[in-house]
C-alpha positions as CSV (number, residue, x, y, z in Angstrom):
1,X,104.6,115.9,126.0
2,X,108.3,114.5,125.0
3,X,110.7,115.5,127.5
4,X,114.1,115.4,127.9
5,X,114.4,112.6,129.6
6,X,112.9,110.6,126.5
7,X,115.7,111.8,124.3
8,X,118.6,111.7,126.9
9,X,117.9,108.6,129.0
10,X,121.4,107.5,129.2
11,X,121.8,110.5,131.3
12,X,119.0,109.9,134.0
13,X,118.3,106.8,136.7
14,X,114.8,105.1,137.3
15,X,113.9,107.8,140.0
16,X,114.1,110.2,136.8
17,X,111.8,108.7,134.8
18,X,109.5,107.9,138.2
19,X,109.6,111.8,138.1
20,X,109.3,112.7,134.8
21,X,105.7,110.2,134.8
22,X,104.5,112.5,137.9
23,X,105.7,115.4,136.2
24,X,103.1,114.6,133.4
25,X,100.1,114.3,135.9
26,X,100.8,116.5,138.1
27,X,102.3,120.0,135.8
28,X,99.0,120.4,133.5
29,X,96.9,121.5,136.6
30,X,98.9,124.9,136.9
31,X,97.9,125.6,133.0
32,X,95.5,128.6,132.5
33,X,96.3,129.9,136.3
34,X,97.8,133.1,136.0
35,X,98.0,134.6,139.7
36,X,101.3,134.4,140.8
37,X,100.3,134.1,144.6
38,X,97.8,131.2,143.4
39,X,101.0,129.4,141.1
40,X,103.5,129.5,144.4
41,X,101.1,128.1,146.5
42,X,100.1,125.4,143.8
43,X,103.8,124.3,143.5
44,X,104.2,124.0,146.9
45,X,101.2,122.0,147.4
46,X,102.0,119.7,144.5
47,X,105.3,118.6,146.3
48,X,108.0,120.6,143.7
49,X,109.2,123.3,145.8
50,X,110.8,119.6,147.7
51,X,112.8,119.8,144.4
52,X,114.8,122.9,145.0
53,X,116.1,121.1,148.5
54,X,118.7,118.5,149.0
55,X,117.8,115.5,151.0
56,X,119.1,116.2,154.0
57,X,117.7,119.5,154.3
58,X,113.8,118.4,153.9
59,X,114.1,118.0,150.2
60,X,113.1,115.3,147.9
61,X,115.1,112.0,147.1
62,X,115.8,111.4,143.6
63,X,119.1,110.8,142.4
64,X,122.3,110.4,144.3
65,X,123.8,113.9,145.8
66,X,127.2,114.8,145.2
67,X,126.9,116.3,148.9
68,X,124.7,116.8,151.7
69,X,124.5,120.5,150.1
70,X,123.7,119.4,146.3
71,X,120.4,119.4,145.1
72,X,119.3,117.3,142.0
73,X,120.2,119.2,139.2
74,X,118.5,116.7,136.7
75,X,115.1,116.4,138.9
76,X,115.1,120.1,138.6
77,X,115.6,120.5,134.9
78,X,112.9,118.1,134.5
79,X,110.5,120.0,136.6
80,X,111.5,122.9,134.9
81,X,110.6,121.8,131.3
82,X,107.4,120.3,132.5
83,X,106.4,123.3,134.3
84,X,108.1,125.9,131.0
85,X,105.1,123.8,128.7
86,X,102.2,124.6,130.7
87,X,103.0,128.0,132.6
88,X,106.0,129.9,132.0
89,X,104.8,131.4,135.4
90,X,105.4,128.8,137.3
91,X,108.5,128.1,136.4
92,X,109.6,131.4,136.4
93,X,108.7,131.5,140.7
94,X,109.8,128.0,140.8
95,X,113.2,128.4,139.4
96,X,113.7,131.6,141.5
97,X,112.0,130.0,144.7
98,X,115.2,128.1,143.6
99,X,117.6,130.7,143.6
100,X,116.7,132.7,146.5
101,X,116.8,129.5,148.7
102,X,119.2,128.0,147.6
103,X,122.2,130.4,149.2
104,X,120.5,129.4,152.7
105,X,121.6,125.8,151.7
106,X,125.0,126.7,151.1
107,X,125.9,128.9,153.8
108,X,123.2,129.5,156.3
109,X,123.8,128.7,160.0
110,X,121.6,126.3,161.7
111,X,119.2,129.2,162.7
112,X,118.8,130.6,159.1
113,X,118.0,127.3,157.7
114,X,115.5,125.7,160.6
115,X,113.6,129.6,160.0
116,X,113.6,129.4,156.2
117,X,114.1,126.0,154.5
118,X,110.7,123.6,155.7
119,X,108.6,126.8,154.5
120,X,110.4,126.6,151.1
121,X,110.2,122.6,151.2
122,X,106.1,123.0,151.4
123,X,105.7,125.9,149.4
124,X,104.8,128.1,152.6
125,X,107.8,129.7,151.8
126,X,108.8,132.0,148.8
127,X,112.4,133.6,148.1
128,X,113.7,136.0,146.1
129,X,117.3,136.6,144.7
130,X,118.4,139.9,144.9
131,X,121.7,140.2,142.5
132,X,120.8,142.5,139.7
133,X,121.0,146.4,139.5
134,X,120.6,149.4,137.3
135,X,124.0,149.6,136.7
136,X,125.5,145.9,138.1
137,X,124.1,143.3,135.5
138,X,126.6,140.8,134.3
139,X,129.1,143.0,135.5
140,X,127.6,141.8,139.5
141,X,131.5,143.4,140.7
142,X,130.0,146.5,140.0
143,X,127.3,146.1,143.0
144,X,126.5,149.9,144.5
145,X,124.5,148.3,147.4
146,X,126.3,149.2,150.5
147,X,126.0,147.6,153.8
148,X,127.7,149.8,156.3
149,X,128.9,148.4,159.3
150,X,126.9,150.1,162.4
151,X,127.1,149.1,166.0
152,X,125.9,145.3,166.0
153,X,124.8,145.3,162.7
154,X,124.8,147.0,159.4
155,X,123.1,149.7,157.7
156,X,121.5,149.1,153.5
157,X,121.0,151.8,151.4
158,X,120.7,151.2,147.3
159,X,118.6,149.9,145.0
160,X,117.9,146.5,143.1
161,X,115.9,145.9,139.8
162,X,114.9,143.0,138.1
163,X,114.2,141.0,141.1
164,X,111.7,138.2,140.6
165,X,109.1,137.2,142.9
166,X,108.8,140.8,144.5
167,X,105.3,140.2,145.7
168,X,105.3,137.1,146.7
169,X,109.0,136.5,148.4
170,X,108.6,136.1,152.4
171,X,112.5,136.4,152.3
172,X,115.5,138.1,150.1
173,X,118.9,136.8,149.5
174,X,120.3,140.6,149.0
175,X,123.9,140.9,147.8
176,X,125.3,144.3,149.1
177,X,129.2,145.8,149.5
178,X,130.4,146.1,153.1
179,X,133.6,147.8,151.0
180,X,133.4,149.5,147.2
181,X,137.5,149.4,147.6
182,X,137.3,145.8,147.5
183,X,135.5,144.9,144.1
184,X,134.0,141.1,144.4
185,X,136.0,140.5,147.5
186,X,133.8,142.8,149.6
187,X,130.3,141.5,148.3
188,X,128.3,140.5,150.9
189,X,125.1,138.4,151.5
190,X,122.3,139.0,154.0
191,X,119.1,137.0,154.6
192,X,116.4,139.9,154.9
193,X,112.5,138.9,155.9
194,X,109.5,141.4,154.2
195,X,108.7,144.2,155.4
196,X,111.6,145.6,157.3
197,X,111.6,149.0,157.7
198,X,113.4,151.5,154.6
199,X,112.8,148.3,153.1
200,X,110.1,148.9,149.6
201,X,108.9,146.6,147.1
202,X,107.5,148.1,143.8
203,X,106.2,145.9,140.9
204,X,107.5,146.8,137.1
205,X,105.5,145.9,134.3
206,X,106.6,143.4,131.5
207,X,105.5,142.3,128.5
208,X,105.4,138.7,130.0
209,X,103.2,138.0,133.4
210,X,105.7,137.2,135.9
211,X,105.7,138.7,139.2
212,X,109.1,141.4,138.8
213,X,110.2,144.4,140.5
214,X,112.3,147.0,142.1
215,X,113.4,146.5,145.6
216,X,115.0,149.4,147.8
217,X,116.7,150.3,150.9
218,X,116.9,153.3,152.4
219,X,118.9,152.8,155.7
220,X,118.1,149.1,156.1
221,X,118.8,148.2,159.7
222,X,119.9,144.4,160.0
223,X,121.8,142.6,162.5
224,X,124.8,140.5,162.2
225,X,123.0,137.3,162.4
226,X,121.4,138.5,158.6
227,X,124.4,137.9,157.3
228,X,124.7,134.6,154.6
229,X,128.4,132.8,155.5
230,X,131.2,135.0,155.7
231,X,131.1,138.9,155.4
232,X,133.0,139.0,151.6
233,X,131.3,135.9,150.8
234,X,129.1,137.0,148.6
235,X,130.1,137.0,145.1
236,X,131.0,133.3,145.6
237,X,127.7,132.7,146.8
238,X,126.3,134.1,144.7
239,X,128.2,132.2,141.8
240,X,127.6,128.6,143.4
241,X,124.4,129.2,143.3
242,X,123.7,130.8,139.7
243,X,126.1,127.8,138.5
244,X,124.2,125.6,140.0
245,X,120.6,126.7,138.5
246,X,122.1,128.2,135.4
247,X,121.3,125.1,133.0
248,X,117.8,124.7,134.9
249,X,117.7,127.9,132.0
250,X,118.1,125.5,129.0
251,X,115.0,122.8,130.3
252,X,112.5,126.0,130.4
253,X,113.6,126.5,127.0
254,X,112.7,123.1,126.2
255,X,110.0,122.6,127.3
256,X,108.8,126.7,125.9
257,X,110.1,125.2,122.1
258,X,108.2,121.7,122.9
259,X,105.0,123.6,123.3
260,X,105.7,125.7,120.4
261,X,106.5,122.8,118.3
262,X,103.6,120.7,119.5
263,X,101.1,123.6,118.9
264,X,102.8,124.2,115.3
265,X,102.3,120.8,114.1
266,X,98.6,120.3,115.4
267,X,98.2,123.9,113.4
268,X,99.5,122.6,110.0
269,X,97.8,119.5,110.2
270,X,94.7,121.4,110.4
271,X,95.1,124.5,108.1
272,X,94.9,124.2,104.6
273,X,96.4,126.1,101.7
274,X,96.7,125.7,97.7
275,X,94.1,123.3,98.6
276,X,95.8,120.7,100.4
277,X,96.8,120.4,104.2
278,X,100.1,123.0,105.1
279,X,101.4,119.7,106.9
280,X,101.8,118.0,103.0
281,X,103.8,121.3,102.0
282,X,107.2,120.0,101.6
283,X,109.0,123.3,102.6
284,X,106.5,123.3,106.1
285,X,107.9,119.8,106.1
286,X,111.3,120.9,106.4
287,X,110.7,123.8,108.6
288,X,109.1,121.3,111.4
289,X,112.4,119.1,110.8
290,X,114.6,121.9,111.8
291,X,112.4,122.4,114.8
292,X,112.7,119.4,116.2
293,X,116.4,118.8,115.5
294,X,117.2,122.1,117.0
295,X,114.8,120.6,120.5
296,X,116.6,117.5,120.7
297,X,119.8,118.5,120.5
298,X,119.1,121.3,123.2
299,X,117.8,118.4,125.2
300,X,121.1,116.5,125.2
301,X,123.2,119.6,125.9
302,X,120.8,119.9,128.9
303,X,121.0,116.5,130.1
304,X,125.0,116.0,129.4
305,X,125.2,119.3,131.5
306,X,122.8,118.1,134.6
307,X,124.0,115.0,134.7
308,X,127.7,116.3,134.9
309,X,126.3,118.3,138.2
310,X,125.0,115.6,139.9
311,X,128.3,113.6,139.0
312,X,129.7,116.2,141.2
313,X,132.5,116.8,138.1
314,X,135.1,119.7,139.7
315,X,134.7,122.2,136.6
316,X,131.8,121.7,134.3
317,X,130.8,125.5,133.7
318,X,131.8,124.7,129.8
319,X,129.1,122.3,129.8
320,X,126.4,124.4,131.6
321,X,127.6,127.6,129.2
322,X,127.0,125.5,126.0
323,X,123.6,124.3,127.1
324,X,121.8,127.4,128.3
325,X,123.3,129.3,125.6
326,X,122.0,126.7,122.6
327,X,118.7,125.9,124.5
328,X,118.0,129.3,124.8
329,X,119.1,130.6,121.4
330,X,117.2,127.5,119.3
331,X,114.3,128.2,121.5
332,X,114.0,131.3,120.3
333,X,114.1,130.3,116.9
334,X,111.5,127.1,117.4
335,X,109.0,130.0,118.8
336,X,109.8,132.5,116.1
337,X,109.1,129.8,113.3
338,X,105.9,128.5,115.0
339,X,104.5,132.0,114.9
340,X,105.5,132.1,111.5
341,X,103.5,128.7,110.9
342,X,100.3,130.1,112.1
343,X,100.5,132.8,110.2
344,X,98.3,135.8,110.9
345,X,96.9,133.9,114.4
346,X,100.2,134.0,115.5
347,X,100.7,137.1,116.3
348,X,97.2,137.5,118.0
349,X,97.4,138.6,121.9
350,X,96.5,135.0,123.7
351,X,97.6,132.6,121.2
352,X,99.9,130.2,122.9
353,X,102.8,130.6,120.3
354,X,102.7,134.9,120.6
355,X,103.1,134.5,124.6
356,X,105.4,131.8,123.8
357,X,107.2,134.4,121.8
358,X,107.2,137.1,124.3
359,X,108.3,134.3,127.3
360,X,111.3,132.8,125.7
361,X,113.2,136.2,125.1
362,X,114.0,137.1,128.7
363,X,115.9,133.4,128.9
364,X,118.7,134.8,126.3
365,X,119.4,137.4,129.3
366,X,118.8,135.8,132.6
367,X,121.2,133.7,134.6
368,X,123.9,135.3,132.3
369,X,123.5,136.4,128.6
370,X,124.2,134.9,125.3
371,X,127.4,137.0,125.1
372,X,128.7,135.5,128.8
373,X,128.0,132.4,128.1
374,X,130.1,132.5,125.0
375,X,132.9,134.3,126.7
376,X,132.8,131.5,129.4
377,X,133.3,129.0,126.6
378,X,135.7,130.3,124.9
379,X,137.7,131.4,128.0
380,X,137.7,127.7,128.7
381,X,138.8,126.7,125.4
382,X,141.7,128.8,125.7
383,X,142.7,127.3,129.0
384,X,142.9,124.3,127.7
């Protein structure tokens, strides 16, 4: 597999590319798995989960941290693609094992992080970020969670959908209102463990196989010491830690396309048509041209925007914007003219390209849509 790294090496250090070779080796054994409680425990055991962890908190040592707080955005876009070409899966629970940590980094007291970051670090661990609602998608001011203050503690009722890793997650980072009259300045964050009681899990079905669901909470009793960094916090957490992951999006698109390009070249080279090999065919020619082109300049976007994190540059959301929402948009398009490429077999339940195709779509939504990302863009552009 070509990664990002071999297009964008300018933007990464020798620990990178030490990475990137154990990437290789060690990211095929996860291929074919499909149980999600057999994946976590698989990228824990294979060291990645360190990945999601700064140094100083138990995490790995790659490149050099903006802050004792900062992770390695670049070692985690690399682990990312790796793990997007072999088991969407995977990288799904790895990137939210990601997000649903990562707030614990950021704001957690000693006591919060001693109880939930070495789990995470061995894959013991597995979180869950709990942002989204029915009705409070990009919108996340419009969060209808309550926490009601009550006695020592507080009191959750609402509901959350589209929460990854329901299933698997040991812990939640749930966003909630301690005030509706405040707007973002009354979002909250709480560190809850499974299993609490009002507190239900309920799996929804997909048309892709990653562990998803609906989470409620019907009178949630906490105590103060749940709560993530200041009460009001949370919509500032929250956005640290999406901007932080956010172009982690664009690798898993990379390395989705890669496999879809890979897979679509083997397939011409071995199908023939008007009696000659499709791979001689000057338009399938062309096609695979616009394939790649589309990759590596995905890749670059990528790797301008993770290497501008780990630079610890003040305002770099442009560059994040840019490369999720090209990565993600051209990867769509890779997949969609691989299927097209294989023709009938493309469309057949289990062919890599047709889960490829039903894996890459929820990445133009996730981690803020298309239309966000564009909005971000051109709000900057305008600022300047």
């Amino acid at each position: 597999m070509r990664s990002t790294l071999d297009v964008a090496r300018p933007f990464f250090d020798a620990r990178h590319t030490a990475l990137a070779a154990r990437l290789s080796e060690l990211a095929p054994s996860l291929e074919g798995e499909h149980d999600a409680v057999s994946l976590a425990r698989g990228l824990g055991e294979l060291g990645l989960t360190k990945l999601l962890l700064p140094e100083a908190l138990g995490g790995a040592a790659i490149g050099q941290p903006a802050s004792p707080t900062a992770v390695d955005v670049r070692g985690v876009c690399l682990a990312r693609e790796a793990l997007a070409y072999v088991s969407p899966t995977a990288d799904s629970i790895f990137a939210v094992q990601g997000l649903g940590s990562y707030p614990v980094v950021l704001a957690g007291d000693d006591a919060q992080r001693s109880r939930v970051l070495p789990g995470v670090a061995d894959g013991s661990r597995v979180g869950a970020f709990a942002l989204t609602e029915p009705d409070a998608g990009s919108d996340v001011a419009a969060i209808a969670t309550t926490a009601t203050p009550d006695g020592d503690g507080f009191v959750l009722r609402g509901e959350k959908v589209f929460i990854s890793n329901v299933g698997l997650a040991s812990h939640f980072v749930v966003f909630a209102t301690i005030d509706p009259a405040r707007g973002r300045d009354g979002i909250t964050a709480f560190l809850l463990e499974r299993g609490l009681p009002g507190f239900t899990e309920e799996p929804m079905a997909l048309g892709v196989e990653h562990p998803i669901g609906r989470l409620g909470f019907d009178g949630v009793r906490v105590p103060r010491s749940a709560v993530l960094g200041a009460p009001g916090g949370g919509f500032k957490l929250a956005m640290q830690t999406l901007d932080t992951f956010r172009v982690s999006v664009g690798a898993a698109a990379c390395g989705m396309a890669s496999r879809a390009l890979d897979e679509a070249v083997a397939r011409v080279k071995s199908r023939a048509q008007f009696g000659k090999p499709l791979a001689e065919q000057p338009v399938v020619r062309s096609k695979l041209a616009e394939m790649a082109t589309l990759l590596d300049a995905s890749r670059l976007l990528v790797a301008r925007a993770a290497h501008a994190k780990d630079s610890g540059e003040a305002r770099v959301s442009t560059e994040v914007s840019m490369a999720k929402l090209f990565a993600t948009e051209s990867a769509q398009r890779i997949i969609d003219d691989a299927v097209q490429l294989f023709g009938g077999m493309g469309v057949v339940s289990g062919a890599v390209v047709e889960r490829l195709y039903r894996e890459i779509r929820p990445l133009r939504i996730y981690e803020g849509t298309s239309e966000i990302q564009r909005l971000i863009i051109g709000a900057e552009l305008v600022r300047r």
